[in-house]
RODO-435903 format. One record per atom (N, C-alpha, C): residue in one letter; atom name; x, y, z. Coordinates in nm, 4 decimals. Example, Ala and Ser with C-alpha at 12.3 -4.5 7.8 and 13.67 -1.06 7.14 Angstrom:
2
- A:N:1.3190:-0.5690:0.7800
- A:CA:1.2300:-0.4500:0.7800
- A:C:1.3200:-0.3300:0.7800
- S:N:1.2850:-0.2250:0.7080
- S:CA:1.3670:-0.1060:0.7140
- S:C:1.2900:0.0030:0.7870
# end
This chain:
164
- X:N:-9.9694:-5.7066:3.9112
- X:CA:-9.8854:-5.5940:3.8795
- X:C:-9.9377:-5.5305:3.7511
- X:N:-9.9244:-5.4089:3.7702
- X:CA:-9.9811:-5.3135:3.6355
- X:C:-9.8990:-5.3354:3.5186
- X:N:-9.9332:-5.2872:3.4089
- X:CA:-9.7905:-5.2878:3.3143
- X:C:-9.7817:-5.1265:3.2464
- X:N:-9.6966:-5.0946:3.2659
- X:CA:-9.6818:-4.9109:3.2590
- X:C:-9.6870:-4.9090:3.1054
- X:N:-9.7607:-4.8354:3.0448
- X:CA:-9.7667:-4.8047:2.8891
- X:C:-9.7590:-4.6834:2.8550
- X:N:-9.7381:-4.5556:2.9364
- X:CA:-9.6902:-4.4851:2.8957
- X:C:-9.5854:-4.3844:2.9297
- X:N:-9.5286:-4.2573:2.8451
- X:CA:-9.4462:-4.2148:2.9153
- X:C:-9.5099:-4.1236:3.0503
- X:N:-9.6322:-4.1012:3.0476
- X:CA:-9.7021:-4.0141:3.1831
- X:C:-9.6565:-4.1415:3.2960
- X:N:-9.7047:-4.2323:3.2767
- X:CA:-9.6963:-4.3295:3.4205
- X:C:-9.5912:-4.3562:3.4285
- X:N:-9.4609:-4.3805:3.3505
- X:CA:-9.2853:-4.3732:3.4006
- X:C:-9.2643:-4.2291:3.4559
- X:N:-9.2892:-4.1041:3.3959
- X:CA:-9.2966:-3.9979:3.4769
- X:C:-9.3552:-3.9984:3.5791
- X:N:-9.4925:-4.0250:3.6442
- X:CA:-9.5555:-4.0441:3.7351
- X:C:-9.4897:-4.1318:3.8394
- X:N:-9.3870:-4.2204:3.8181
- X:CA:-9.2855:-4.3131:3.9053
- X:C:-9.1815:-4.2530:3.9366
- X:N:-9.0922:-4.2000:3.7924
- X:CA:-8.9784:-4.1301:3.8374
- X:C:-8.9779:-4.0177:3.8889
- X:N:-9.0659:-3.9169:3.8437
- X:CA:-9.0631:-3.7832:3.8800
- X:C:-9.0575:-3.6488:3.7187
- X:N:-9.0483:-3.5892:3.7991
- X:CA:-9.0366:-3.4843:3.6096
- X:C:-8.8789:-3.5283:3.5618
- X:N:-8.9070:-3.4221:3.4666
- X:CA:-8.7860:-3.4529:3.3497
- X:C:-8.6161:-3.4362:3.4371
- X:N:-8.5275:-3.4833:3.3788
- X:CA:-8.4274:-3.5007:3.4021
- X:C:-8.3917:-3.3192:3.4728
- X:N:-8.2564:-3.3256:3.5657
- X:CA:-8.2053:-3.1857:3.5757
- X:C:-8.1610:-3.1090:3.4551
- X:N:-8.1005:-2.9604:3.5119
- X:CA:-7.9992:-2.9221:3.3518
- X:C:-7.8783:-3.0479:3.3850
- X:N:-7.8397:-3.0437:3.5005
- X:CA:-7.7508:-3.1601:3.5277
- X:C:-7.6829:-3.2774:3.4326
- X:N:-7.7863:-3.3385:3.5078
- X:CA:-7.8244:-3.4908:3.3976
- X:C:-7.8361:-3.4415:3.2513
- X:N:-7.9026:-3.3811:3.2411
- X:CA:-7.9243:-3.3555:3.0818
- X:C:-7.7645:-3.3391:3.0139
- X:N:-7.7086:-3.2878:3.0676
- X:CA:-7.5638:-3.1888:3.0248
- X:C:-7.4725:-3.2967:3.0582
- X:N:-7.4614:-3.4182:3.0596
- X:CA:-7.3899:-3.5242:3.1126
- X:C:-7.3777:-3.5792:2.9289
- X:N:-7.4364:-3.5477:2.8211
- X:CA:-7.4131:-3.6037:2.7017
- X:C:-7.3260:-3.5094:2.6188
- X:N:-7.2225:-3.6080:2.5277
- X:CA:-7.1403:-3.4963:2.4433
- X:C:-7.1782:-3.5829:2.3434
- X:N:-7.1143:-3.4584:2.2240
- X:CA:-7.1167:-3.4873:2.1131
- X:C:-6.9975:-3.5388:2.0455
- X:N:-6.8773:-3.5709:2.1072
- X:CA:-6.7514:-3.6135:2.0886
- X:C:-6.6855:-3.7046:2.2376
- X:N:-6.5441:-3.7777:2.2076
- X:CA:-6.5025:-3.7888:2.3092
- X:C:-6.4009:-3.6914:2.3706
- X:N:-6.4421:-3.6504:2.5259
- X:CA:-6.3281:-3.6127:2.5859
- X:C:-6.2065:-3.6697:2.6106
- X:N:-6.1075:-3.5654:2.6110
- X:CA:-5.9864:-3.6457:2.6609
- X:C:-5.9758:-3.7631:2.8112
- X:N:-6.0783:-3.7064:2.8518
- X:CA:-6.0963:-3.7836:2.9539
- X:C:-6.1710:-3.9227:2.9255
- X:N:-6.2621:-3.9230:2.8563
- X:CA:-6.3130:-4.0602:2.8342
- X:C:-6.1778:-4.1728:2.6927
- X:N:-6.1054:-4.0391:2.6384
- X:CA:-6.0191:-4.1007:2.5614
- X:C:-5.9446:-4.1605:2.6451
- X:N:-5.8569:-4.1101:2.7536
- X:CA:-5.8468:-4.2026:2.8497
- X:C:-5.8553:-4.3200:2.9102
- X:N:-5.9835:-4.3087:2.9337
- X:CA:-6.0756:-4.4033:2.9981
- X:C:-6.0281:-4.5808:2.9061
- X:N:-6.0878:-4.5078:2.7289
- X:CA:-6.1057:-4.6024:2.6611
- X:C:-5.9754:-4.6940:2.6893
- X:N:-5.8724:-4.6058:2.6773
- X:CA:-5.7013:-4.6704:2.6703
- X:C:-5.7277:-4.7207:2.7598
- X:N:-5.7508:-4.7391:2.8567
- X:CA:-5.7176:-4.8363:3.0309
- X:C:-5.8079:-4.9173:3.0339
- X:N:-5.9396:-4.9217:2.9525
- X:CA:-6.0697:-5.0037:2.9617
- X:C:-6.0407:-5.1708:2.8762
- X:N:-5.9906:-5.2254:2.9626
- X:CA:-5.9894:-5.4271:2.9033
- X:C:-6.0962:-5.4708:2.8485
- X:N:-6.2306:-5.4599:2.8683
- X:CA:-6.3361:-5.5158:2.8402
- X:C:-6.4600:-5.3752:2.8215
- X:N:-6.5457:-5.4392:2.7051
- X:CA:-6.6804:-5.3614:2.6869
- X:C:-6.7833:-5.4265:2.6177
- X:N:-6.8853:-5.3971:2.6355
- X:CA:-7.0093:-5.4513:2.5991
- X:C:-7.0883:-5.3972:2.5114
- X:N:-7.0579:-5.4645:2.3746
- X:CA:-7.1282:-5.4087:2.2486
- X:C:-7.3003:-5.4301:2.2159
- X:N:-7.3651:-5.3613:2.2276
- X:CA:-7.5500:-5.4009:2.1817
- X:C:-7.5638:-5.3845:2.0711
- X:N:-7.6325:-5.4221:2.0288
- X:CA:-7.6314:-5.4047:1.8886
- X:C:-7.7888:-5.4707:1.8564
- X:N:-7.8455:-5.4625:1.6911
- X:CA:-7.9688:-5.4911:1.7044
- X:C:-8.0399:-5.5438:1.5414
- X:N:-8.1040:-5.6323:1.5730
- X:CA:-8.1029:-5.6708:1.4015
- X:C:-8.2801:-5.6060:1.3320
- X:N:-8.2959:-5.5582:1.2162
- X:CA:-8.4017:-5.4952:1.1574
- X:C:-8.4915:-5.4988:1.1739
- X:N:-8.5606:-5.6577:1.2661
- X:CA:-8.6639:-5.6528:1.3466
- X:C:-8.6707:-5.6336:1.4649
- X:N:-8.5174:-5.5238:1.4887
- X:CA:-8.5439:-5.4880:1.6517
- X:C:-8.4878:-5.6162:1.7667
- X:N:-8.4445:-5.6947:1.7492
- X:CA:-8.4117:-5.8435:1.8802
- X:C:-8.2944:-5.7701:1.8229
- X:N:-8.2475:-5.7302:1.9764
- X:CA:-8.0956:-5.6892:2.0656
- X:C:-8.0476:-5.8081:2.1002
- X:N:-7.9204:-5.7295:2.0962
- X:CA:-7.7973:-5.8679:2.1479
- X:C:-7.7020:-5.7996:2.2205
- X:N:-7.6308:-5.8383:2.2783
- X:CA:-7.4924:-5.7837:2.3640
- X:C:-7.3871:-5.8737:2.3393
- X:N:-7.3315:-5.8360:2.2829
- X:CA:-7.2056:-5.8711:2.2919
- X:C:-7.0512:-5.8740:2.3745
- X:N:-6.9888:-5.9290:2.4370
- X:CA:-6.8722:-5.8655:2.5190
- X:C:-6.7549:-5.9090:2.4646
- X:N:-6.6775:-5.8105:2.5097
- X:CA:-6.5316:-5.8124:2.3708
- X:C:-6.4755:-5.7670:2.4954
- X:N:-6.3058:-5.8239:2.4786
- X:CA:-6.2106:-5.7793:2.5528
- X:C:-6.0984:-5.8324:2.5450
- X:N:-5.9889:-5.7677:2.5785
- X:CA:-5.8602:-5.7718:2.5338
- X:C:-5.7485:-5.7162:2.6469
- X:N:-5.6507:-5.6788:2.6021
- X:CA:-5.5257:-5.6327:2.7216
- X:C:-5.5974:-5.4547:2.6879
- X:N:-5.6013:-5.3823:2.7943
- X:CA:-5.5779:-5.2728:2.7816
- X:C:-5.5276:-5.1965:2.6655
- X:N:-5.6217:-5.0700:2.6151
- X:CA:-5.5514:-5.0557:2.5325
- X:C:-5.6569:-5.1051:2.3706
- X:N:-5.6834:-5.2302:2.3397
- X:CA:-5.7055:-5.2879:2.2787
- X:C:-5.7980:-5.2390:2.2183
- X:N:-5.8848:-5.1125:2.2233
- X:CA:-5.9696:-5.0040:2.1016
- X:C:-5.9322:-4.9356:2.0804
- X:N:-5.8742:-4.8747:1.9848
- X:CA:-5.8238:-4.7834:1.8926
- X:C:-5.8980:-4.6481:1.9105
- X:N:-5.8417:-4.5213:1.8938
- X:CA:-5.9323:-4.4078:1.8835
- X:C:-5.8750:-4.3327:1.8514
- X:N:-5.9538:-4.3473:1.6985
- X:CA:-5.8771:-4.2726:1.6175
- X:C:-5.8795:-4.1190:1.6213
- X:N:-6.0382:-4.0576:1.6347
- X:CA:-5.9803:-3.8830:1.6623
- X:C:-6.1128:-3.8762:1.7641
- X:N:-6.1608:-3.7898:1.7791
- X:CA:-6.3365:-3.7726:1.9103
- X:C:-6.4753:-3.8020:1.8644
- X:N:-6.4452:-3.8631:1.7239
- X:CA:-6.5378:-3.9193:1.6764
- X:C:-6.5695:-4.1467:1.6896
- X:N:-6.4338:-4.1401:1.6444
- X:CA:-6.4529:-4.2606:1.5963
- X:C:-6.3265:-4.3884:1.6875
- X:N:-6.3917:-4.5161:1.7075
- X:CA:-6.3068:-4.5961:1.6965
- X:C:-6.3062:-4.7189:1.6461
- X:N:-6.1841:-4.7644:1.6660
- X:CA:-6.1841:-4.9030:1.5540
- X:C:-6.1663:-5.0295:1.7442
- X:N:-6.2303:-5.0980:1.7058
- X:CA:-6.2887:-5.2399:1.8005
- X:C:-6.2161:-5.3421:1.6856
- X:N:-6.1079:-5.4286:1.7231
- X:CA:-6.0540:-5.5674:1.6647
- X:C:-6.1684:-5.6653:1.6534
- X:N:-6.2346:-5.6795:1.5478
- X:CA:-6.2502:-5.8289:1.5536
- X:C:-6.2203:-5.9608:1.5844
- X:N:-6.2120:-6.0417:1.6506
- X:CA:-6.1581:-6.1867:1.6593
- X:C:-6.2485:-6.2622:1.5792
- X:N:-6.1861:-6.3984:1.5658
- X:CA:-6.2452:-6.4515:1.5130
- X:C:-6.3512:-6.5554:1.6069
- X:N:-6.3325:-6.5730:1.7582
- X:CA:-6.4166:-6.6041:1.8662
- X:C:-6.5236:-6.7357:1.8179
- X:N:-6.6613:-6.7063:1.8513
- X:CA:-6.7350:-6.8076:1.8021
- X:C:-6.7740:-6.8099:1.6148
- X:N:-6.7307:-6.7360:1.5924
- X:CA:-6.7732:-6.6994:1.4390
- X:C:-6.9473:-6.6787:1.3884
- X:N:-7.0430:-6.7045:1.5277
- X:CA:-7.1336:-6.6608:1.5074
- X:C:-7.2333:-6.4428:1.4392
- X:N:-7.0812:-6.4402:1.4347
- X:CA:-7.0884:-6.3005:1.3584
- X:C:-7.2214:-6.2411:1.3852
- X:N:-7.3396:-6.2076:1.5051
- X:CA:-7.4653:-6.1651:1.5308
- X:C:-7.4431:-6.0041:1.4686
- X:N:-7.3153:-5.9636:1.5918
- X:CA:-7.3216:-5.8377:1.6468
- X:C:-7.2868:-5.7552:1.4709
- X:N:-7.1708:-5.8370:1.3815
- X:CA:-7.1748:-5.7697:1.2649
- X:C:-7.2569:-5.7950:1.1550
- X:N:-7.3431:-5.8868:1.1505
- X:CA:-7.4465:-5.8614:1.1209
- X:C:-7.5355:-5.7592:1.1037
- X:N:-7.5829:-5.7639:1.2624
- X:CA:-7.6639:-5.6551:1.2960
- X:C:-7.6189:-5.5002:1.2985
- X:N:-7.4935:-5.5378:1.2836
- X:CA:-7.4053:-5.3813:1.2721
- X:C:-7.4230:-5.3209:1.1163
- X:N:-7.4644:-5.4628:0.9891
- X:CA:-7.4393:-5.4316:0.8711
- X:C:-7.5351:-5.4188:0.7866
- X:N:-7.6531:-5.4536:0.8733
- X:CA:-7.8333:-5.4569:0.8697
- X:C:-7.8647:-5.3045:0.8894
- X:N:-7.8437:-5.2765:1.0282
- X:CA:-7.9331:-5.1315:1.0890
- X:C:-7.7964:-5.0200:1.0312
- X:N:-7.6915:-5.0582:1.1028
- X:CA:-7.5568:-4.9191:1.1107
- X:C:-7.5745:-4.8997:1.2516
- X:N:-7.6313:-4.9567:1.3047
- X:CA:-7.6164:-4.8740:1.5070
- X:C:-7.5547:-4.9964:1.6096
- X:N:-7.5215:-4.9333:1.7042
- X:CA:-7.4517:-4.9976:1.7860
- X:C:-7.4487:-4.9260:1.8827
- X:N:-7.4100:-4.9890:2.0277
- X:CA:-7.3976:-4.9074:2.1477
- X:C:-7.2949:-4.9779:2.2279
- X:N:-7.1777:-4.8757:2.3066
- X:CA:-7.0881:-4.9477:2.3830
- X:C:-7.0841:-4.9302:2.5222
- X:N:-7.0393:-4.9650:2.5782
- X:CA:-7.0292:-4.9702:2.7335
- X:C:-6.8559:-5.0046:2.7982
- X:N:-6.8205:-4.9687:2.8305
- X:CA:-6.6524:-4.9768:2.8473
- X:C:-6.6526:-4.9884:2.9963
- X:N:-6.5821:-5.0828:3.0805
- X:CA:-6.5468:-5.1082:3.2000
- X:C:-6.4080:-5.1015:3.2134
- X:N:-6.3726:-5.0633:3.3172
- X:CA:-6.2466:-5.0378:3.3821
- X:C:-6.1866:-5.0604:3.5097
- X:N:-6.1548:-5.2129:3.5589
- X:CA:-6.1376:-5.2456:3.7112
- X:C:-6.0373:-5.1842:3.7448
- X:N:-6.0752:-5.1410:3.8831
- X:CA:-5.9441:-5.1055:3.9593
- X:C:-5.8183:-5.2282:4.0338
- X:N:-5.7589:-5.2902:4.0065
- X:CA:-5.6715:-5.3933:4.0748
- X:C:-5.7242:-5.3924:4.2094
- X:N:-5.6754:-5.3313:4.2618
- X:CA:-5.6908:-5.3324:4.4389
- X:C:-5.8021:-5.3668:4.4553
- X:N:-5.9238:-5.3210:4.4233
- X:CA:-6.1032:-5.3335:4.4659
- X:C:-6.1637:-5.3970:4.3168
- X:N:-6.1306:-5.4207:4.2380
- X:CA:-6.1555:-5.4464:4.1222
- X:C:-6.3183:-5.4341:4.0959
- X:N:-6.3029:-5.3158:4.0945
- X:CA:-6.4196:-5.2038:4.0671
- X:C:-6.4190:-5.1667:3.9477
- X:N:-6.5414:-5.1605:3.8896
- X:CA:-6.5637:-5.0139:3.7827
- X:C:-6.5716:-4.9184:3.8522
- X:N:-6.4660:-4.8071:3.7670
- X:CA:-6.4508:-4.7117:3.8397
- X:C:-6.5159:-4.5891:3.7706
- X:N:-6.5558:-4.6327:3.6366
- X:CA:-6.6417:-4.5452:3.5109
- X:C:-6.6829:-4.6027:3.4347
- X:N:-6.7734:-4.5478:3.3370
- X:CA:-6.8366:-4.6761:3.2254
- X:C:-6.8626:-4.5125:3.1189
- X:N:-6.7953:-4.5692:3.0177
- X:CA:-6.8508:-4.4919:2.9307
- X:C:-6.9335:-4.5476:2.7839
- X:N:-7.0020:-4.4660:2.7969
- X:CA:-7.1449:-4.5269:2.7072
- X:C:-7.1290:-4.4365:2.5391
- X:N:-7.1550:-4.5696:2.4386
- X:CA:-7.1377:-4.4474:2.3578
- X:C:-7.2558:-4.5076:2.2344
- X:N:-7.3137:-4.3854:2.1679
- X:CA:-7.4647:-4.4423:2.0790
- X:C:-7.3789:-4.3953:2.0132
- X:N:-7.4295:-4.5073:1.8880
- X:CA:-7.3513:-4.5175:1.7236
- X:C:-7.4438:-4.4340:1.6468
- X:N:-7.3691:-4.3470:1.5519
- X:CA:-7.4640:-4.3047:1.4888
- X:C:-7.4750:-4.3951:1.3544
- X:N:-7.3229:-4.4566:1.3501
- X:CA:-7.3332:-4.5350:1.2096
- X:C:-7.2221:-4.6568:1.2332
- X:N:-7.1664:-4.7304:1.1389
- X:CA:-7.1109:-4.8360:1.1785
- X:C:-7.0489:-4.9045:1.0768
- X:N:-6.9454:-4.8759:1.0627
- X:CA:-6.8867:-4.9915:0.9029
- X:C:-6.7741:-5.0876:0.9772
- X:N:-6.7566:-5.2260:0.8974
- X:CA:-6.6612:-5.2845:0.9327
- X:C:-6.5780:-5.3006:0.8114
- X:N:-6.4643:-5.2781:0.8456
- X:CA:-6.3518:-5.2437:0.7865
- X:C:-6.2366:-5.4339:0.7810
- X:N:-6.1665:-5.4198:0.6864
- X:CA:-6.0110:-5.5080:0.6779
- X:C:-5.9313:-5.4806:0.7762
- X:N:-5.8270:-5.5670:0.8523
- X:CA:-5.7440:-5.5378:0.9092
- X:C:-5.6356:-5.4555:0.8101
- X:N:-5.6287:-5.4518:0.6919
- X:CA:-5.5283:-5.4241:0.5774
- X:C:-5.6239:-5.2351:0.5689
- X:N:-5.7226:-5.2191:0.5583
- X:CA:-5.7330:-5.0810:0.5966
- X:C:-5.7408:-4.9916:0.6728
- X:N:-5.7743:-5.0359:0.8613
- X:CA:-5.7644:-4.9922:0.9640
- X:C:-5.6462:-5.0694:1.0624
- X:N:-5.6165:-5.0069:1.1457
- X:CA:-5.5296:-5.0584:1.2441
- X:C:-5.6291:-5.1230:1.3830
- X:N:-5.5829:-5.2202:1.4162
- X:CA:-5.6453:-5.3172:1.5001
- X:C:-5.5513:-5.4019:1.6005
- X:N:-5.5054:-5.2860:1.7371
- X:CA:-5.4467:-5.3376:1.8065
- X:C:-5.4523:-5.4594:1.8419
- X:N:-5.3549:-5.5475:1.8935
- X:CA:-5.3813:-5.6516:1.9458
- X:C:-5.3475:-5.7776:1.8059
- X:N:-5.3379:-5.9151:1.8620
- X:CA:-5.3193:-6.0198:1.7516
- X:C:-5.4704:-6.0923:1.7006
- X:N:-5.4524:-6.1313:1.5755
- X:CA:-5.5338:-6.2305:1.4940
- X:C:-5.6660:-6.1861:1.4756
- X:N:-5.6595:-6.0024:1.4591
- X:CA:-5.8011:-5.9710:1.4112
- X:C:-5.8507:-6.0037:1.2997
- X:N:-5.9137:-6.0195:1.2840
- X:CA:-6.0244:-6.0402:1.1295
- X:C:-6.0560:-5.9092:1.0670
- X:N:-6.0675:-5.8193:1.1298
- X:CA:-6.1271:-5.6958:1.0900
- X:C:-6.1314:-5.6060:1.1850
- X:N:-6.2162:-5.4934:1.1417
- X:CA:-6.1973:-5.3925:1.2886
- X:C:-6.3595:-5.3345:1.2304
- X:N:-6.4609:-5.3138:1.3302
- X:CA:-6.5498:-5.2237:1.3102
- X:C:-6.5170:-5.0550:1.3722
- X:N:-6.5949:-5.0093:1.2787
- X:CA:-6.5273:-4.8953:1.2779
- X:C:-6.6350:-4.8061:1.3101
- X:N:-6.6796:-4.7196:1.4748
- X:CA:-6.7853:-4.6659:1.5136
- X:C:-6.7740:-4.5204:1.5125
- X:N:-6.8919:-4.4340:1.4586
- X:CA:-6.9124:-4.3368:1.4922
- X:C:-6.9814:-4.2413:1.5698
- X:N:-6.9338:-4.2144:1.6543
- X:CA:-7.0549:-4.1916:1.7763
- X:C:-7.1780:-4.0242:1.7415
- X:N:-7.2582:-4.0982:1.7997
- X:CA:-7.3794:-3.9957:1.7924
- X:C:-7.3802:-3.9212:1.9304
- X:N:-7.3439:-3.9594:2.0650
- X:CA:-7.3391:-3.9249:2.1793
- X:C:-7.2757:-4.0141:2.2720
- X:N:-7.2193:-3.9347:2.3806
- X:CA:-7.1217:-3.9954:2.4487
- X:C:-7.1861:-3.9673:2.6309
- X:N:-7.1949:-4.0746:2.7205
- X:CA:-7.2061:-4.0036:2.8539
- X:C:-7.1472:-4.1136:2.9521
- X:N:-7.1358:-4.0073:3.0255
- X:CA:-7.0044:-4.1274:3.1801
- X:C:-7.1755:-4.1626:3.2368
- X:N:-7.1068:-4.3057:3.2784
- X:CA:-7.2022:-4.3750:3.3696
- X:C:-7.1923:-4.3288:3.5250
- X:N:-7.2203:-4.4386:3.5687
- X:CA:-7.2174:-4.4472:3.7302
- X:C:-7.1097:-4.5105:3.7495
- X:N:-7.0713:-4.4780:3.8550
- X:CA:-6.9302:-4.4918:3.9242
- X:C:-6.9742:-4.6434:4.0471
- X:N:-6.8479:-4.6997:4.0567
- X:CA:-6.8463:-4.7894:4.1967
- X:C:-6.9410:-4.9315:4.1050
- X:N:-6.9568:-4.9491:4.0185
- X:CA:-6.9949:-5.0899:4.0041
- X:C:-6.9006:-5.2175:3.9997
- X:N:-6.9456:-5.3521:4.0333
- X:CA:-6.8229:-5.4301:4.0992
- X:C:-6.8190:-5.5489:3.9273
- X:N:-6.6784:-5.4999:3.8934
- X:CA:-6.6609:-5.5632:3.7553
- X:C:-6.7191:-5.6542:3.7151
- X:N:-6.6691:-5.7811:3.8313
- X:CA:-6.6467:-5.9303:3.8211
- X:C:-6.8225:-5.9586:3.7958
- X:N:-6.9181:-5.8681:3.8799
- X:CA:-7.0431:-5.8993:3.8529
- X:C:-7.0708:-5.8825:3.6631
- X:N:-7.0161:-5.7431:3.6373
- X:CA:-7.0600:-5.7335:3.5236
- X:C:-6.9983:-5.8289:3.3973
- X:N:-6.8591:-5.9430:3.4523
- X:CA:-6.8358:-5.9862:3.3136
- X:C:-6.9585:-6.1218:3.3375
- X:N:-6.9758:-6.1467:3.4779
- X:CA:-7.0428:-6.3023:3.5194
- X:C:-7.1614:-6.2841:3.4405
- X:N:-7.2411:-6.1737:3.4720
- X:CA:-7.3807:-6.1729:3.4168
- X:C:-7.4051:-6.1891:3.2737
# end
């Protein structure tokens, strides 16, 4: 097998550049609709990345509800206190970036029914005594600011995404 090194030969696989479409699928804030989203979304998957670049994922989740959003910029994520291996704030307190991923099962088919994706432009973690942090026995709340926002793909099957 070859190993693709550049962006001509991923173009050469995928095809030319994205539509106006696709392209126009990124905001610069959240919609009410993904504000939405966030409120009904139990679980999401934080990446995050430390100064020499080694990514991590993290998954956080709670009752519905359980991320804060505060205006179309920003939200506050509860800390727990969990394994106390602290990677993700670390690496949140190293670079400032972060990236989220928000799932949302449907009961009946317990489907993702949207995923919204969001690039950090920056990243502080905050006291529970200065932000609000739904939910019990946070430690803190990180507090994200998004650089861009876009809906995923539709119809992915939850249970795969918490197993993996």
């Amino acid at each position: 097998m070859k190993t693709i090194q550049t962006i001509e030969e991923v173009r050469a696989l995928v095809g030319d550049a994205p539509s106006a479409a696709a392209a126009d699928k990124f905001f610069p804030h959240l919609s009410s609709q993904a504000v939405e989203f966030i409120g009904r979304s139990p679980f999401l998957m934080l990446s995050t990345h430390d100064a020499a670049g080694n990514v991590t994922i993290s998954p956080k989740g709670d009752a519905a509800g359980f991320v804060y959003v505060a205006d179309q910029h920003t939200l506050y994520i509860p800390e727990r206190k969990g394994n106390r291996l602290i990677v993700s704030l670390q690496n949140i307190l190293a670079t400032g970036a972060a990236g989220l991923i928000f799932t949302c099962p449907e009961h009946e088919r317990n489907t993702a029914d949207q995923r919204a994706g969001r690039d950090c432009a920056g990243s502080n973690v905050k006291s529970t005594h200065e932000q609000p942090a739904p939910g019990s026995c946070a430690t803190g709340v990180e507090d994200y600011r998004a650089g861009k926002l876009f809906p995923l793909c539709q119809g992915v099957d939850a249970q795969r995404i918490v197993a993996a």
